[in-house]
PDB file as gemmi writes it, atoms N, CA and C in Angstrom:
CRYST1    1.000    1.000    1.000  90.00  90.00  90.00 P 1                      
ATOM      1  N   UNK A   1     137.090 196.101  66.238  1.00  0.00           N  
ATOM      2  CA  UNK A   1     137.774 195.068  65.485  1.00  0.00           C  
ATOM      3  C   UNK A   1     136.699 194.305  64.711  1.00  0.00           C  
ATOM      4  N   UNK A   2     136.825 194.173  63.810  1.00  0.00           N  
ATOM      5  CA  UNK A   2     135.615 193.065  62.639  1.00  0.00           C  
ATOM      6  C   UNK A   2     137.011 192.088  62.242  1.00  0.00           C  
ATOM      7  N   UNK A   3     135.986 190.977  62.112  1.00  0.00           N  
ATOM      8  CA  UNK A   3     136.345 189.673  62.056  1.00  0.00           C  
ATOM      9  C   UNK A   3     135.758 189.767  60.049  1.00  0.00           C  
ATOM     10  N   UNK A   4     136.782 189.068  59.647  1.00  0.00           N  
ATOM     11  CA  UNK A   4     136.400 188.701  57.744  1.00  0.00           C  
ATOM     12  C   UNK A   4     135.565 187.258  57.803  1.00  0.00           C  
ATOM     13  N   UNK A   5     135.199 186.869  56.913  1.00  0.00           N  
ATOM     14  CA  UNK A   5     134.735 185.852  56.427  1.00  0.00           C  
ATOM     15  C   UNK A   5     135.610 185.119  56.565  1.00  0.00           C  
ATOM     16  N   UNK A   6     136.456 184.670  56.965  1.00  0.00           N  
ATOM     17  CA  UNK A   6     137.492 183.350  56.896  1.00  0.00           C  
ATOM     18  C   UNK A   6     137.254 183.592  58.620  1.00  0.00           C  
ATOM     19  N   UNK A   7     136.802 184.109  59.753  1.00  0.00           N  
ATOM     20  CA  UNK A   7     136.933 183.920  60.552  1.00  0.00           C  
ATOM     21  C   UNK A   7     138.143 184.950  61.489  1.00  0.00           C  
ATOM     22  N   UNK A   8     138.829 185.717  60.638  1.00  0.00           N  
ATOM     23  CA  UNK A   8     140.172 185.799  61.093  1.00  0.00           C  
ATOM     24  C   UNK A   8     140.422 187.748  61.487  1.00  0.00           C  
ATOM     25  N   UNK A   9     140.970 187.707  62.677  1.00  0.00           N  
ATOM     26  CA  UNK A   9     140.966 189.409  63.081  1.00  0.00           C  
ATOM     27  C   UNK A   9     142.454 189.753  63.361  1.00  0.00           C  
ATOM     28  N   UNK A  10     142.562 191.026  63.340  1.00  0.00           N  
ATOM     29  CA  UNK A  10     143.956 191.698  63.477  1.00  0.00           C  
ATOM     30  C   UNK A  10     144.183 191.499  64.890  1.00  0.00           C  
ATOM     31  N   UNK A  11     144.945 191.113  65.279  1.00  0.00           N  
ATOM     32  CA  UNK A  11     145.201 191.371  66.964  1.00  0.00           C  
ATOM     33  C   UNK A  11     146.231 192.674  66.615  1.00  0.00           C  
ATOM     34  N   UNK A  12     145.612 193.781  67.719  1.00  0.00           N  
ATOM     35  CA  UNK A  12     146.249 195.082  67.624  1.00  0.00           C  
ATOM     36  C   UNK A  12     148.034 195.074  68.002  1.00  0.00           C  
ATOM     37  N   UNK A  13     148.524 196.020  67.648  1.00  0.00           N  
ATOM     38  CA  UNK A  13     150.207 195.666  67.616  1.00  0.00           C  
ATOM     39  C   UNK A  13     150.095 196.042  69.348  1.00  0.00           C  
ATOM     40  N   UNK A  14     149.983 196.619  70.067  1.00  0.00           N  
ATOM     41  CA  UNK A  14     150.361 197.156  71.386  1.00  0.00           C  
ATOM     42  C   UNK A  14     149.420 195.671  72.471  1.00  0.00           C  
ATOM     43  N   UNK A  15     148.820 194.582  71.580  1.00  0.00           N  
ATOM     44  CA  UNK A  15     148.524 193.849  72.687  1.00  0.00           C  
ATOM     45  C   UNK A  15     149.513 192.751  72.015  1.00  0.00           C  
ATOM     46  N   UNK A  16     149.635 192.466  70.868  1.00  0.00           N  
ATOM     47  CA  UNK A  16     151.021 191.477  70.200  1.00  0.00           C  
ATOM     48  C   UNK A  16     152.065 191.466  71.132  1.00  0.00           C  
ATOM     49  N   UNK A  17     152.645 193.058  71.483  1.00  0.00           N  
ATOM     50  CA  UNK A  17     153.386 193.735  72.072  1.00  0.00           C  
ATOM     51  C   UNK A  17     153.248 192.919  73.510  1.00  0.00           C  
ATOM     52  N   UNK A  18     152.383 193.462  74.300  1.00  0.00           N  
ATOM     53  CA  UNK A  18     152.068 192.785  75.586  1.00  0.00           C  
ATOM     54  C   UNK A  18     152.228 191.224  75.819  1.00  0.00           C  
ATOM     55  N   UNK A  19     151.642 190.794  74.850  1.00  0.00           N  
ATOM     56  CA  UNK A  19     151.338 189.209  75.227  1.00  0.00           C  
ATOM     57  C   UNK A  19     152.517 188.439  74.647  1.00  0.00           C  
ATOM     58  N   UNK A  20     153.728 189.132  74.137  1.00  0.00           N  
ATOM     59  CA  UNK A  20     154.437 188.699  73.418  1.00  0.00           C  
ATOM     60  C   UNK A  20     154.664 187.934  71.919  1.00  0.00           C  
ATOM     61  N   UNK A  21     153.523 188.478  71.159  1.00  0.00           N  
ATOM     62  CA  UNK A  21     153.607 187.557  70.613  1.00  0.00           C  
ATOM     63  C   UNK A  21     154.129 187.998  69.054  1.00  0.00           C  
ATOM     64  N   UNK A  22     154.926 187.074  68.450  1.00  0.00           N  
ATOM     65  CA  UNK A  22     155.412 187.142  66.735  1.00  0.00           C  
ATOM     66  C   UNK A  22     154.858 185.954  66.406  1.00  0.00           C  
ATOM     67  N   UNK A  23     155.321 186.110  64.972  1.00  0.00           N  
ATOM     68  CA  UNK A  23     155.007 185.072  63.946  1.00  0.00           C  
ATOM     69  C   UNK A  23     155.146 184.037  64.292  1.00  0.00           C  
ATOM     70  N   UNK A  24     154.553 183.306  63.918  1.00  0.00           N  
ATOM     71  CA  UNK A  24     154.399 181.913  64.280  1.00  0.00           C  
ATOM     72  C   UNK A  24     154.199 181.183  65.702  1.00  0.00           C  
ATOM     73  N   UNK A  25     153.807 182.168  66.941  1.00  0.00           N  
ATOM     74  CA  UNK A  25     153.779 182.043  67.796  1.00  0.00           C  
ATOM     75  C   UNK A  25     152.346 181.068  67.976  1.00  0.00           C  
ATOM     76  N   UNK A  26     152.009 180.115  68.650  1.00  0.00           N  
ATOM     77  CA  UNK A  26     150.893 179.639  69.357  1.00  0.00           C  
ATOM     78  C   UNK A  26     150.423 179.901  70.376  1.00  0.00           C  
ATOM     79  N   UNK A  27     149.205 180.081  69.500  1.00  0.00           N  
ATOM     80  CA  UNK A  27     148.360 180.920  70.982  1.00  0.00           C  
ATOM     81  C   UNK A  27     146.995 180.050  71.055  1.00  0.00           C  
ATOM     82  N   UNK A  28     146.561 179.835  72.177  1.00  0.00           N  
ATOM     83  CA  UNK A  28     144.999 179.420  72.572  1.00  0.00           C  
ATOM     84  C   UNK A  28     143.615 180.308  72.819  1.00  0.00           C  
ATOM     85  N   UNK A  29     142.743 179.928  73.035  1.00  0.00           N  
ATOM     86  CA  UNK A  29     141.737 180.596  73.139  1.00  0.00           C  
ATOM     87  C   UNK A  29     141.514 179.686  74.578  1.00  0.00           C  
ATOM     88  N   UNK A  30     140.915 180.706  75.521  1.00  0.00           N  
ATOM     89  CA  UNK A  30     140.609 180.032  76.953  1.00  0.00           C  
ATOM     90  C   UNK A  30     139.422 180.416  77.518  1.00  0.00           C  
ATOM     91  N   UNK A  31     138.373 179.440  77.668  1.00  0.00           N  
ATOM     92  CA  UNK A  31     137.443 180.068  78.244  1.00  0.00           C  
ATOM     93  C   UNK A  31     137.396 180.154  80.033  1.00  0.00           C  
ATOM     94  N   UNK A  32     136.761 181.096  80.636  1.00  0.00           N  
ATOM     95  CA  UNK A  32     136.557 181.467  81.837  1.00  0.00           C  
ATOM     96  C   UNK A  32     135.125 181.922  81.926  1.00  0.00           C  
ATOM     97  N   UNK A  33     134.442 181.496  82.743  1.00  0.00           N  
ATOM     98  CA  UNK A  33     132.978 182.014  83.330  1.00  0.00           C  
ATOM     99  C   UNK A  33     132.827 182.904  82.374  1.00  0.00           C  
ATOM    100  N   UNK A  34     132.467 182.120  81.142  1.00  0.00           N  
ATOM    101  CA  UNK A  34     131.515 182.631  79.801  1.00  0.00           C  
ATOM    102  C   UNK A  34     132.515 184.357  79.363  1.00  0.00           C  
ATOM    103  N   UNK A  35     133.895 184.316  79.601  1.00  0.00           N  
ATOM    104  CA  UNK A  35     134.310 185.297  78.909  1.00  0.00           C  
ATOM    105  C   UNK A  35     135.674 184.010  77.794  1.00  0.00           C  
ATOM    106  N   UNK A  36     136.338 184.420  76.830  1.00  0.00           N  
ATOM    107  CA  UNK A  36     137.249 183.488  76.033  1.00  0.00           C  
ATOM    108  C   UNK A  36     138.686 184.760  76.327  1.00  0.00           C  
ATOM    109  N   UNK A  37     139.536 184.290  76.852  1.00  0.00           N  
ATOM    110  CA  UNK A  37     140.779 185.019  76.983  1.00  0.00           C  
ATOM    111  C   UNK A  37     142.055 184.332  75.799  1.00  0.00           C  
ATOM    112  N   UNK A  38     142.652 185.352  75.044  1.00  0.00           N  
ATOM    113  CA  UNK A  38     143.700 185.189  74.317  1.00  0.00           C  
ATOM    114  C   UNK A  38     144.996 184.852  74.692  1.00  0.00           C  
ATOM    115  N   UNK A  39     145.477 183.402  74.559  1.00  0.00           N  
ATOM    116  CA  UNK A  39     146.810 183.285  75.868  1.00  0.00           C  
ATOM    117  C   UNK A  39     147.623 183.190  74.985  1.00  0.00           C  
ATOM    118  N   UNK A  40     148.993 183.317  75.278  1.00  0.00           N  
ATOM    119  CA  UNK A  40     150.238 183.173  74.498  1.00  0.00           C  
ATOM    120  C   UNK A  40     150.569 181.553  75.045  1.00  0.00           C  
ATOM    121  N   UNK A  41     150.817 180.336  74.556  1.00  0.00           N  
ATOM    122  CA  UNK A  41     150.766 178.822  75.044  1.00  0.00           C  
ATOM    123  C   UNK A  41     152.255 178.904  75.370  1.00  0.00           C  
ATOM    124  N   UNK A  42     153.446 179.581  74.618  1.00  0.00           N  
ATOM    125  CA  UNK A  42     154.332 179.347  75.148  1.00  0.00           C  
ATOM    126  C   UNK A  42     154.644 179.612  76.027  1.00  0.00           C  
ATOM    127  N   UNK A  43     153.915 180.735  76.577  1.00  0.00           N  
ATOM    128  CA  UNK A  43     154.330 181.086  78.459  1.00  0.00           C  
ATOM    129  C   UNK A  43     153.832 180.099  79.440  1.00  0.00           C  
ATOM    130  N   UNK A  44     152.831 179.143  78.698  1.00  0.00           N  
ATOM    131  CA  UNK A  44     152.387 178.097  79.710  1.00  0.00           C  
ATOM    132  C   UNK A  44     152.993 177.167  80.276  1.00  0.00           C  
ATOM    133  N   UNK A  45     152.894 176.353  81.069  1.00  0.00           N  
ATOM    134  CA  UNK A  45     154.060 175.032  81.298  1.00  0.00           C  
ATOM    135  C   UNK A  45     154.021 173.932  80.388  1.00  0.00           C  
ATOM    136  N   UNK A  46     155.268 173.702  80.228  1.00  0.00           N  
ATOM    137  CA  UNK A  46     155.852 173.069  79.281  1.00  0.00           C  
ATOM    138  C   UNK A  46     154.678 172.037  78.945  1.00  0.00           C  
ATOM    139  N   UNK A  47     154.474 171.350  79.615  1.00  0.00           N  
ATOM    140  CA  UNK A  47     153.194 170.069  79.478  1.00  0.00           C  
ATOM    141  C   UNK A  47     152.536 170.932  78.515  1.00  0.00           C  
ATOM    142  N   UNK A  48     151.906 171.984  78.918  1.00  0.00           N  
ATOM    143  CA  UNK A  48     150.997 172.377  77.591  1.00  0.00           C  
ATOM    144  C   UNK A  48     150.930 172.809  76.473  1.00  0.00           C  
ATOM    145  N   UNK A  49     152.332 173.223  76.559  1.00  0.00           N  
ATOM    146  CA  UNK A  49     152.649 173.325  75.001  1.00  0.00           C  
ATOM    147  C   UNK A  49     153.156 172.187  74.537  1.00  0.00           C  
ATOM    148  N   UNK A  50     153.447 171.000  74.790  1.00  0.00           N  
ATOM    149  CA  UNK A  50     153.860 169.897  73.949  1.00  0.00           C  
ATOM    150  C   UNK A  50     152.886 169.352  73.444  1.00  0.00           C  
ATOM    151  N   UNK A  51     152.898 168.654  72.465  1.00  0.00           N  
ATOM    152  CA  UNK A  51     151.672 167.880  71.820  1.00  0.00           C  
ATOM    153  C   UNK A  51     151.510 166.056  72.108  1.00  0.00           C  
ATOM    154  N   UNK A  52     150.681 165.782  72.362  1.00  0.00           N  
ATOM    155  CA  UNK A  52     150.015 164.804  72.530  1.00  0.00           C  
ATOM    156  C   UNK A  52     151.536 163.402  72.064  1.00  0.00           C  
ATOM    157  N   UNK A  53     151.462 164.109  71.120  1.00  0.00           N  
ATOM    158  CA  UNK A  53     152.130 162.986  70.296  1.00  0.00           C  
ATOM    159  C   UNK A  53     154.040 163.066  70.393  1.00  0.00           C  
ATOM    160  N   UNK A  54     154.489 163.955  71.132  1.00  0.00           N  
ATOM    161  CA  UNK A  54     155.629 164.720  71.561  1.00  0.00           C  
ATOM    162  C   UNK A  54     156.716 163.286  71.726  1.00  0.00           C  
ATOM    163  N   UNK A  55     155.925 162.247  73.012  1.00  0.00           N  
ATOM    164  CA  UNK A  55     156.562 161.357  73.681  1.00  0.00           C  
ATOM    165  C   UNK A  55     157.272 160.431  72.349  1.00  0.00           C  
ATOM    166  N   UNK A  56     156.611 160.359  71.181  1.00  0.00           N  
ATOM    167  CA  UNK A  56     157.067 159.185  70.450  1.00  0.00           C  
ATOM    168  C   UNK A  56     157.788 160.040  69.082  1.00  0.00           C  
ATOM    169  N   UNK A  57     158.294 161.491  69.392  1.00  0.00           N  
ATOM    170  CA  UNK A  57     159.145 161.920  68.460  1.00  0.00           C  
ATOM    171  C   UNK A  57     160.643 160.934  68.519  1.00  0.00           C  
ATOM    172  N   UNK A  58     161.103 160.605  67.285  1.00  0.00           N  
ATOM    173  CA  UNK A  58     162.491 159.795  67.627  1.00  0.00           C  
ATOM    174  C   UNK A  58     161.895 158.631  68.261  1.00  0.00           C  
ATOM    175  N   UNK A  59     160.902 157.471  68.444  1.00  0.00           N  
ATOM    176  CA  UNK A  59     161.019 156.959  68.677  1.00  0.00           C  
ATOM    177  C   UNK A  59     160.994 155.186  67.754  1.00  0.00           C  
ATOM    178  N   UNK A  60     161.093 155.589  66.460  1.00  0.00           N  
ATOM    179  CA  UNK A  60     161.119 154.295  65.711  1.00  0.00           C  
ATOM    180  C   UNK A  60     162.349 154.133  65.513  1.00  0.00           C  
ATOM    181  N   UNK A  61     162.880 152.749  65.519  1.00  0.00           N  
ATOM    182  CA  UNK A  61     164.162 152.399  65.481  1.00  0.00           C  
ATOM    183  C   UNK A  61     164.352 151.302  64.805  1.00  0.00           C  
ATOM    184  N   UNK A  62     162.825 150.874  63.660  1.00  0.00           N  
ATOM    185  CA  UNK A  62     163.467 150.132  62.393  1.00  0.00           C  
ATOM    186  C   UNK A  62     163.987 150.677  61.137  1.00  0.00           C  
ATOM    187  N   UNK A  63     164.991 149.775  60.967  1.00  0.00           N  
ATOM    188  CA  UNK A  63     165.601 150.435  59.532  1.00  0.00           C  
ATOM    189  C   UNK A  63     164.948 149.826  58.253  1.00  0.00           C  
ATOM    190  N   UNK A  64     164.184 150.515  58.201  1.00  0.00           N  
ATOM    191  CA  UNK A  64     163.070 149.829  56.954  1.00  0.00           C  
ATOM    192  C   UNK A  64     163.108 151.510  56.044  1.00  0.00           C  
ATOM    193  N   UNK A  65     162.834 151.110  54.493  1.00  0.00           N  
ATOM    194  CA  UNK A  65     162.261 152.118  53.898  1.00  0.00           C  
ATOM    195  C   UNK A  65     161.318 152.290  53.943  1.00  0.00           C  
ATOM    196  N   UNK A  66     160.484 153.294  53.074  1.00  0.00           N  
ATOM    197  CA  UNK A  66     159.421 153.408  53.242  1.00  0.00           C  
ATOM    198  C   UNK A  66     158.537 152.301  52.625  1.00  0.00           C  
ATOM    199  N   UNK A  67     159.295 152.173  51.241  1.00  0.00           N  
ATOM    200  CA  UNK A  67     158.309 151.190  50.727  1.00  0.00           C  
ATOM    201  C   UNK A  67     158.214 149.803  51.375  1.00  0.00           C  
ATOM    202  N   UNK A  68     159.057 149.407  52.255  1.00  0.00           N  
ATOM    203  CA  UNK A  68     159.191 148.710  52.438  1.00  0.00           C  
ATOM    204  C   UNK A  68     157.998 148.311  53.748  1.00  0.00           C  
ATOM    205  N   UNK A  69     157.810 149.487  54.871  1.00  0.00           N  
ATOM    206  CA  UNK A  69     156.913 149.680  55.272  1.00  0.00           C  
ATOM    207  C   UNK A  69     155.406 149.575  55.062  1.00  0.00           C  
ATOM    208  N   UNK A  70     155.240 149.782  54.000  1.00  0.00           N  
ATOM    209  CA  UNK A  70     154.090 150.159  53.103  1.00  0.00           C  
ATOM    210  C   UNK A  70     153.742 148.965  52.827  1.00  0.00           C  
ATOM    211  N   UNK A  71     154.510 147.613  52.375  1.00  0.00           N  
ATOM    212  CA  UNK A  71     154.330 146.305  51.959  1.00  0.00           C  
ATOM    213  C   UNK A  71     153.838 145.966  52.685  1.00  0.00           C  
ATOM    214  N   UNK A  72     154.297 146.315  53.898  1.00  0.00           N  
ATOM    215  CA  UNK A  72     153.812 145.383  55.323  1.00  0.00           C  
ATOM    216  C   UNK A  72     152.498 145.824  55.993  1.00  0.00           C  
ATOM    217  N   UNK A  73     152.472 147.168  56.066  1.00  0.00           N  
ATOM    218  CA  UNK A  73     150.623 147.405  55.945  1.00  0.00           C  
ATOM    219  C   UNK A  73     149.919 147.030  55.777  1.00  0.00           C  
ATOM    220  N   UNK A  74     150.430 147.071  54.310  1.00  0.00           N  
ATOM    221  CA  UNK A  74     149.278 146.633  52.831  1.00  0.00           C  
ATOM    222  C   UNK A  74     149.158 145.047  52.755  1.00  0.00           C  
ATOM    223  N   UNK A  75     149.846 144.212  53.897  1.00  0.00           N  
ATOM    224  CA  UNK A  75     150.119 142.696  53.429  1.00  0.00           C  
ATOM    225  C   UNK A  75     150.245 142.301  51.966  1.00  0.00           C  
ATOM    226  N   UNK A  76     151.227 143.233  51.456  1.00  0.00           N  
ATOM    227  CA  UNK A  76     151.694 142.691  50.389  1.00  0.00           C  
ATOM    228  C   UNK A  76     153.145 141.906  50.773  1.00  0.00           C  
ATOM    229  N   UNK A  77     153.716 140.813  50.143  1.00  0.00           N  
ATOM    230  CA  UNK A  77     154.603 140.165  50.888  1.00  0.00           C  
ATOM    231  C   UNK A  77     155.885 140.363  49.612  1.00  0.00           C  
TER     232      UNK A  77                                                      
END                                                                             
C-alpha cells in the first residue's frame, strides 16, 4: 500500500468489508505498544463516538436572531 502526498491510502475492499466500513463512516487510529490499529468508532461505546460538544446540541432556548445576537457580542446596543 503507498500512501500519496496528501497523506491518504486505499484501505483494501476485503478489510472495508471486515471492519465494516462505508462512506462516511468514522474511524480512529489507535495506538497499542508502539503498533497504530484501524478501528471502526461506531462499534465503540456510545460515549466514544459522541463528541465533546454532543451535551449542548438543542440546548439554546433564546429566541433571538442572529443579528440580533451578534449586537450583543459586539456590544453594539
Amino acid at each position: 500500500m503507498q500512501m500519496t502526498a496528501e497523506g491518504r491510502v486505499t484501505i483494501p475492499r476485503h478489510i472495508r468489508k471486515r471492519l465494516n466500513l462505508t462512506p462516511q463512516t468514522e474511524v480512529d487510529f489507535v495506538e497499542e505498544n508502539g503498533r497504530f490499529y484501524l478501528v471502526n468508532i461506531s462499534l465503540l461505546s456510545p460515549a466514544r463516538t459522541k463528541s465533546k460538544f454532543h451535551r449542548f446540541r438543542g440546548a439554546a432556548t433564546v429566541k433571538m436572531r442572529t443579528g440580533e445576537i451578534m449586537q450583543l457580542t459586539r456590544g453594539e446596543a
